[in-house]
C-alpha positions in Angstrom: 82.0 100.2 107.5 83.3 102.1 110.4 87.4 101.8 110.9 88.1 100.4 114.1 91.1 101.6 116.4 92.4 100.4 119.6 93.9 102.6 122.4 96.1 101.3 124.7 96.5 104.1 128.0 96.1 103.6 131.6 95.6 107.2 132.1 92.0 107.9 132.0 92.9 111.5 132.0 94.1 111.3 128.7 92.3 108.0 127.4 88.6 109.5 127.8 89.0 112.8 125.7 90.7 110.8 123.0 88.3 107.6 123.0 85.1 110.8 122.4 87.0 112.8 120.2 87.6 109.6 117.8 84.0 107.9 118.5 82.1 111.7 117.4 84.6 111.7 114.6 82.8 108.5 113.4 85.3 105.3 114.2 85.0 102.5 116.4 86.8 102.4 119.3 87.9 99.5 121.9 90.9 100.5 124.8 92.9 98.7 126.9 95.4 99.8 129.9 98.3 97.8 129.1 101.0 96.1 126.3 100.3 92.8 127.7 96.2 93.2 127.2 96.4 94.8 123.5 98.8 91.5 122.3 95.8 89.4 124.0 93.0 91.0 122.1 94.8 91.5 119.1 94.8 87.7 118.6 91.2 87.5 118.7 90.1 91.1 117.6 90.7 93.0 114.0 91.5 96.4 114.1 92.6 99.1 111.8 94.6 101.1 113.7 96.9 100.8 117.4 97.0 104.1 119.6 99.6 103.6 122.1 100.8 105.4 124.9 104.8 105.2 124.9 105.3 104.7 129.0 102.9 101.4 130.0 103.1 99.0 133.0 104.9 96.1 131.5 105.1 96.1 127.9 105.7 99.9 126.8 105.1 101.5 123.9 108.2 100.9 122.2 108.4 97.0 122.8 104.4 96.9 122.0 105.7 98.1 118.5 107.9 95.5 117.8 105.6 92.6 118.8 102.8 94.4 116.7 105.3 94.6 113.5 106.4 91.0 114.0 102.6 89.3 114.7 100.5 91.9 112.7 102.5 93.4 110.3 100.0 95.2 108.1 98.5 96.8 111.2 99.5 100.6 111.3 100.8 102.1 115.2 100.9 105.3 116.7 102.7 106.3 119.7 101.8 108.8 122.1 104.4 110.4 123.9 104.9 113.4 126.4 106.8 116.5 125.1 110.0 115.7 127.0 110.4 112.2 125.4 110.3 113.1 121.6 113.4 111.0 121.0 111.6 107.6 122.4 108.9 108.6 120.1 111.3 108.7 116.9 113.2 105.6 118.2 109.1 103.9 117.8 108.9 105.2 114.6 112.2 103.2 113.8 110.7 99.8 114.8 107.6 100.6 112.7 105.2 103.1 114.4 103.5 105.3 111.1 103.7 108.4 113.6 103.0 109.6 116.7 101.3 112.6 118.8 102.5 114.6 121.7 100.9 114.9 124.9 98.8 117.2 125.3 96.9 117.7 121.7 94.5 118.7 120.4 91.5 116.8 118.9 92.7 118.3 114.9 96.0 117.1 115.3 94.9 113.8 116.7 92.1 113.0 113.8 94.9 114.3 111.2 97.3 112.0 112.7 94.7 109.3 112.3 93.1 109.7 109.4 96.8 109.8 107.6 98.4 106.6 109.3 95.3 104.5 108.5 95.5 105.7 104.3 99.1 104.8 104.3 98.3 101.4 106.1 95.5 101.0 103.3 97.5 101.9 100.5 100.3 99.5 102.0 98.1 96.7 102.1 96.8 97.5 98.6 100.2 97.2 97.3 101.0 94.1 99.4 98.0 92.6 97.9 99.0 93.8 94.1 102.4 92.1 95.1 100.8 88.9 96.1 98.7 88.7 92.8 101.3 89.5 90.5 103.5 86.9 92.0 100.5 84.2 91.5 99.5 85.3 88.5 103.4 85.6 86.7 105.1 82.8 88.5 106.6 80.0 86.8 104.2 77.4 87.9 101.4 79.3 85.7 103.2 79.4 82.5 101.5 76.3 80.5 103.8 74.0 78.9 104.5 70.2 78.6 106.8 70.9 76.0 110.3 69.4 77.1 111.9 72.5 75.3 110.1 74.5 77.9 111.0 72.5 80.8 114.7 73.2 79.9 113.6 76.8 79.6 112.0 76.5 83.3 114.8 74.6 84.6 117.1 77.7 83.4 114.9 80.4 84.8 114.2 78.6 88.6 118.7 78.4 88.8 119.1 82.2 88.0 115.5 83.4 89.5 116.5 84.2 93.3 119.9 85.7 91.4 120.8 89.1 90.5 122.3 87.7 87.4 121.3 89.7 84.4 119.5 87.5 81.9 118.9 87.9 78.1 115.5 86.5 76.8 115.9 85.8 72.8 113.2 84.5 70.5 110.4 85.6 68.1 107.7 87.8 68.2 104.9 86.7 70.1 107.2 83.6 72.0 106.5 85.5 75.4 109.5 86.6 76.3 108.3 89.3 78.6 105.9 86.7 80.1 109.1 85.1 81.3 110.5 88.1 82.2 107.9 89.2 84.5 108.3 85.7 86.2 112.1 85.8 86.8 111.2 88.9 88.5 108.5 87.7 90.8 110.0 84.2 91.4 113.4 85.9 92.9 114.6 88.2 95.9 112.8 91.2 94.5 109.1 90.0 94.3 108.4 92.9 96.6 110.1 95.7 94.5 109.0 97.3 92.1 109.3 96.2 88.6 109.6 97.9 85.6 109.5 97.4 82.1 110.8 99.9 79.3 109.7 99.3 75.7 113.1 100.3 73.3 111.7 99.8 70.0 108.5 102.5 71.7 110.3 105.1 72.5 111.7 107.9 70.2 115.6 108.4 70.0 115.7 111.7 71.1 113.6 111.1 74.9 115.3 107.9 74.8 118.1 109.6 77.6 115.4 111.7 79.4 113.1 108.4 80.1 116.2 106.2 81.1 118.0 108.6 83.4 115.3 111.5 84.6 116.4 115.3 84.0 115.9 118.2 86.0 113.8 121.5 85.7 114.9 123.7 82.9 117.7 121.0 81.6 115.6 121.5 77.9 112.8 123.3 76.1 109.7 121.9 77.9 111.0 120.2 81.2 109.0 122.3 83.4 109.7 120.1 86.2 112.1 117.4 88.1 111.4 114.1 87.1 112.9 110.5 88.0 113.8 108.7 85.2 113.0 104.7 84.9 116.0 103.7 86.5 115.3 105.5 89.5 111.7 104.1 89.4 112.6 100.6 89.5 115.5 101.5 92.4 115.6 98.4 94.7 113.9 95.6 91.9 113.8 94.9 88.6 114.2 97.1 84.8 113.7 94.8 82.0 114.9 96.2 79.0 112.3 94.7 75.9 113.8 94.7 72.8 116.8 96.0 73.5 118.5 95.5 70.2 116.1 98.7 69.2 118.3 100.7 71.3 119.7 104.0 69.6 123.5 103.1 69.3 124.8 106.3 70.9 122.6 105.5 74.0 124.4 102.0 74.7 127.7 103.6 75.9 125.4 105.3 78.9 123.6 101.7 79.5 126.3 100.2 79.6 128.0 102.2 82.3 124.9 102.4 84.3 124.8 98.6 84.7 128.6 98.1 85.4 128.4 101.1 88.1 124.7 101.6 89.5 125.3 105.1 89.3 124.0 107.5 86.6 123.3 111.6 86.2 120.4 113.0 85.3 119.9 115.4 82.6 121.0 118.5 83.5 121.7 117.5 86.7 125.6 117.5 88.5 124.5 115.1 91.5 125.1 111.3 90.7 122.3 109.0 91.6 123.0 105.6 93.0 120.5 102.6 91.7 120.4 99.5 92.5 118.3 97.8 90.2 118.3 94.2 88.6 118.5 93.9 84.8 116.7 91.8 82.4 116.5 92.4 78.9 114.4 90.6 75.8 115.3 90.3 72.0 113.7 89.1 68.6 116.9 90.3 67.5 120.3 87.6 66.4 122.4 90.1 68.8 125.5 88.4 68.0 125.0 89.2 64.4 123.9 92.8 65.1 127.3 92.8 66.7 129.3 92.0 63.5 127.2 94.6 61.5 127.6 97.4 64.4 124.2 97.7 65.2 124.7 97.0 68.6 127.7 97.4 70.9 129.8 93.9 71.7 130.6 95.1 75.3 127.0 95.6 76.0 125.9 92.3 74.5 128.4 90.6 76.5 127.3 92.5 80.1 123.5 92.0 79.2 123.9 88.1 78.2 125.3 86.7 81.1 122.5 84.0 81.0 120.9 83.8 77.9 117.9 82.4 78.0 116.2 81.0 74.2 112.3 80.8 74.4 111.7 78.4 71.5 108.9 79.3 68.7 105.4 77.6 69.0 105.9 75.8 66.2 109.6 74.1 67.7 107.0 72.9 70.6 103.6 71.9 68.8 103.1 69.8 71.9 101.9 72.8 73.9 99.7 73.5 71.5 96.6 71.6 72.9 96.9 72.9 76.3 97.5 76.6 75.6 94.5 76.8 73.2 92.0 75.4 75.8 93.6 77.9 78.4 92.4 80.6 75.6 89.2 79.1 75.0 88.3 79.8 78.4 89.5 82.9 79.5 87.6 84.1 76.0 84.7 82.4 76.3 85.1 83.7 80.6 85.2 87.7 78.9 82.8 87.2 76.0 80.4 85.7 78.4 80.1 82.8 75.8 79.3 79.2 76.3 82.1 78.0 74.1 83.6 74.8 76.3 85.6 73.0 74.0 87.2 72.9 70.6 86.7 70.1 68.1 89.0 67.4 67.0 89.5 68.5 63.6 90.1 71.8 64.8 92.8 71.1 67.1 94.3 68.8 64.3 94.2 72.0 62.0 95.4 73.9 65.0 98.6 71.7 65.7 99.3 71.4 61.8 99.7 75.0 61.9 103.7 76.7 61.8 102.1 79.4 63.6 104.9 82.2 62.7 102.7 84.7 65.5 103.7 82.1 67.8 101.6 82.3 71.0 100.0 85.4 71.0 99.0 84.8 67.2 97.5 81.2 68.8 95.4 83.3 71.4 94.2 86.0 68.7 92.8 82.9 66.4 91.0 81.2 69.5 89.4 84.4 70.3 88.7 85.0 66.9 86.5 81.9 66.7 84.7 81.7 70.3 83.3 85.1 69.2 82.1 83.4 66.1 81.2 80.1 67.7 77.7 79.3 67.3 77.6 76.8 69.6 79.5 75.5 72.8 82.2 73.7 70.5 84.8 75.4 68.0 84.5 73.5 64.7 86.5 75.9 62.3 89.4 77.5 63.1 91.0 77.4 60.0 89.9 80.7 58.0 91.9 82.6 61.1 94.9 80.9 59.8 97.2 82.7 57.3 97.6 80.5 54.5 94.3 78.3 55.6 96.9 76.4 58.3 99.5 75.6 56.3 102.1 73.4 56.9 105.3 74.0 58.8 108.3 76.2 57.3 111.5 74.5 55.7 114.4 75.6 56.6 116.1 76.2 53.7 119.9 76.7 55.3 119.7 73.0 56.5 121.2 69.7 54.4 118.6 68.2 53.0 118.2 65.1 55.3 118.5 67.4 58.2 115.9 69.5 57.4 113.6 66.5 56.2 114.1 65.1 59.6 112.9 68.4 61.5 109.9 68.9 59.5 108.9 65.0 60.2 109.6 65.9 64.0 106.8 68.5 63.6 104.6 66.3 61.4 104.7 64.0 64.5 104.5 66.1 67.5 102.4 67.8 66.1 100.0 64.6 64.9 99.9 62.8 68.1 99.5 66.1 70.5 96.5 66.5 68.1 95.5 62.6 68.2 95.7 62.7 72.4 93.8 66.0 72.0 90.8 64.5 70.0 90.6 61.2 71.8 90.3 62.6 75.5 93.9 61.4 76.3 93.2 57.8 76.1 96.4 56.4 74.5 94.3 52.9 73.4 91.6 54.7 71.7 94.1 57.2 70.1 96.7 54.4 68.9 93.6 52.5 67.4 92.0 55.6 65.3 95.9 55.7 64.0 96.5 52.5 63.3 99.2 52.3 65.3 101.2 50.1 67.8 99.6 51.9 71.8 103.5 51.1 72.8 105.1 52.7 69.5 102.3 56.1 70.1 103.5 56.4 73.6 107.2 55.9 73.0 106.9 59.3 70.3 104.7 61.0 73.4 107.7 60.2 75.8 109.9 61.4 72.9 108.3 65.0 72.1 106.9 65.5 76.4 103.4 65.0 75.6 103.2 62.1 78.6 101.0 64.1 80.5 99.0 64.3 77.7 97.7 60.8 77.8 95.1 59.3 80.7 97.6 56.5 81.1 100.1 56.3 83.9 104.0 57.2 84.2 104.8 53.9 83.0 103.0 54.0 79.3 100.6 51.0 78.3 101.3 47.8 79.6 
């Protein structure tokens, strides 16, 4: 499809050479004399790319930039200029021209010119549209849950989100810490920049300084060139740190200063780099107690935990169980191109009897597991995925006896009745009945674990 550029010029002297040189060159071209006529057809009219002379009647060049970058923002100028008003050309580029060409030139220069501003604008708009997808796909909105320990998780995020408080995500492997992460990011101020995530337990000790800060040429045996270091990369948005208990202890001195001072030095470098990033940081570490042991440094735990944030384990939440695994079940069955639609009742049961110590991604292994088994368009075993055949929910030994008693019938239940809503369609009646139970005692344990939603019943619970 041919690019299309407008040309605005009420000098035919100049407007007729460029309008051939451009059309020959292969582009579409439309032209109009004046500021006032290019803001009319750019209301009906697409194009690709503005060509502007700087001096018009009315509207010049220079005022036809700002309107452009205020109603069409992703639309790329240039400004044409004579050789003795060069400045007016640069004070365009200020209010958003991508260049601009001198009067008189040549059709080379003017097809360079081109061709570069409308890449930039292309590459601009495939960032913008990156940015838009990441912040649908990772906002908080999209994170399943009807867990009420999730809620208070969400509630947390959404007050520190549009912040530049540094937050510390702790909980187990596979809770989805970074998940969260990602969504604090693109939820707040910084959606736009860039964000960047730096695996600590991944990298060895010894490039552990290189990656964070960047090093010059020659600073070491094998840098055979400059490079930015992550901090620099994420300038301007946001550098999680992910698992940052896995840091080398030597290294958390230089962190530490870097996030009190936003300045650091590259290797082998004497000039001091200002960045002005937002940290974030992720655990499955008990910092505090890596603290008392000297694992990890107590002035950098405090600095990084400003809000701490607790993702609770899969199995503290059985409720979300049912909602996560149908999510699964169809983006698997979606990439496997198999009809798998739904997963039986005594599979979800075994599913939400499960203590799940993979937590979530260990949930969406199993479901994948059995669609690409699945014979037919229903899951009916899911339980020889399960370590220990779906066993029941871990004791926790360190608790009284009562206390612990209590928390494992807590899971027994939410896990029972998110299973029992699951199997029955969400209709409370039907569900209370295959229980034997009281329809107003089943919904007052849905109200008490969050699982409302879970039932086809209104707000107000059975009558």
């Amino acid at each position: 499809m041919k690019h299309r550029i407008l040309i605005v010029e009420d000098d035919e002297i100049f407007l007729r050479p460029l309008q051939r040189t451009l059309e020959v060159a292969g582009y579409e071209v439309l032209a109009v004399p004046s500021g006032e006529d290019a803001i009319d057809l750019l209301k009906n009219d697409d194009v690709d790319l503005v060509i502007s002379d700087k001096r018009l009647p009315g509207v010049d060049g220079v005022e036809l930039v700002r309107r452009i970058r205020t109603e069409h923002p992703e639309l790329a100028v240039v400004v044409m200029t004579a050789y003795g008003t060069i400045g007016s050309a640069v004070e365009a580029i200020r209010f958003g021209a991508e260049d601009y060409l001198v009067k008189p030139f040549d059709a080379g220069e003017v097809l360079l010119v081109v061709r570069r501003a409308i890449e930039v604008a292309e590459l601009k708009a495939a960032n913008r549209a990156t940015i838009r997808r990441n912040q649908e796909r990772f906002g908080l909105r999209n994170i399943l849950a009807e867990s009420a320990a999730m809620h208070e998780v969400f509630e947390l995020v959404r007050s520190v989100a549009g912040l530049d408080t540094t937050v510390l995500i702790h909980g187990e492997t596979g809770v989805g810490k970074e998940l969260l992460a990602r969504s604090i990011h693109f939820s707040g101020a910084r959606r736009d920049r860039p964000f960047v995530a730096v695996n600590c337990a991944a990298i060895p000790d010894e490039l552990f300084e290189s990656e964070l800060f960047g090093f010059r040429k020659g600073a070491f045996t094998g840098a055979s060139e400059t490079r930015r270091g992550l901090f620099q990369m994420a300038h301007g948005g946001t550098l999680l740190l992910d698992e940052v208990g896995e840091m080398p202890l030597g290294l958390q001195s230089k962190l530490l200063r870097v996030i009190e001072d936003k300045r650091l030095t590259p290797i082998g470098s004497d000039r001091v780099v200002e960045v002005d990033v937002r940290f974030l940081a992720t655990t499955n570490k008990d910092l505090q107690a890596e603290v008392e042991r000297g694992a990890f440094r107590r002035d950098l735990f405090y600095r990084l935990s400003v809000m701490p944030v607790r993702v609770p384990p899969l199995r503290e939440r059985a409720g979300d169980i049912p909602l996560l695994a149908r999510h699964f079940l169809q983006s698997s069955a979606r990439r496997s191109k198999k009809p798998v639609q739904a997963i039986a009742p005594a599979a979800m049961e075994a599913l939400c009897r499960y203590a799940w110590p993979g937590n979530v991604r260990e949930l969406e292994n199993v479901i994948e597991r059995a669609v690409i088994v699945a014979k037919g368009d229903v899951i009916t075993d899911v339980e020889r995925f399960l370590a220990g055949g779906g066993e029941p929910a871990r004791v926790d030994l360190t608790l009284p006896f009562r206390e612990a008693k209590g928390r494992v019938v807590e899971e027994f239940e939410r896990a029972y009745v998110a299973g029992l809503l699951e199997a029955h369609g969400g209709k409370l009646t039907v569900a209370a009945k295959h229980a034997d139970m009281d329809p107003k005692n089943l919904w007052e344990k849905l109200v008490k674990y969050g699982l409302r939603r879970a039932a086809g019943t209104g707000e107000d619970g059975p009558a």
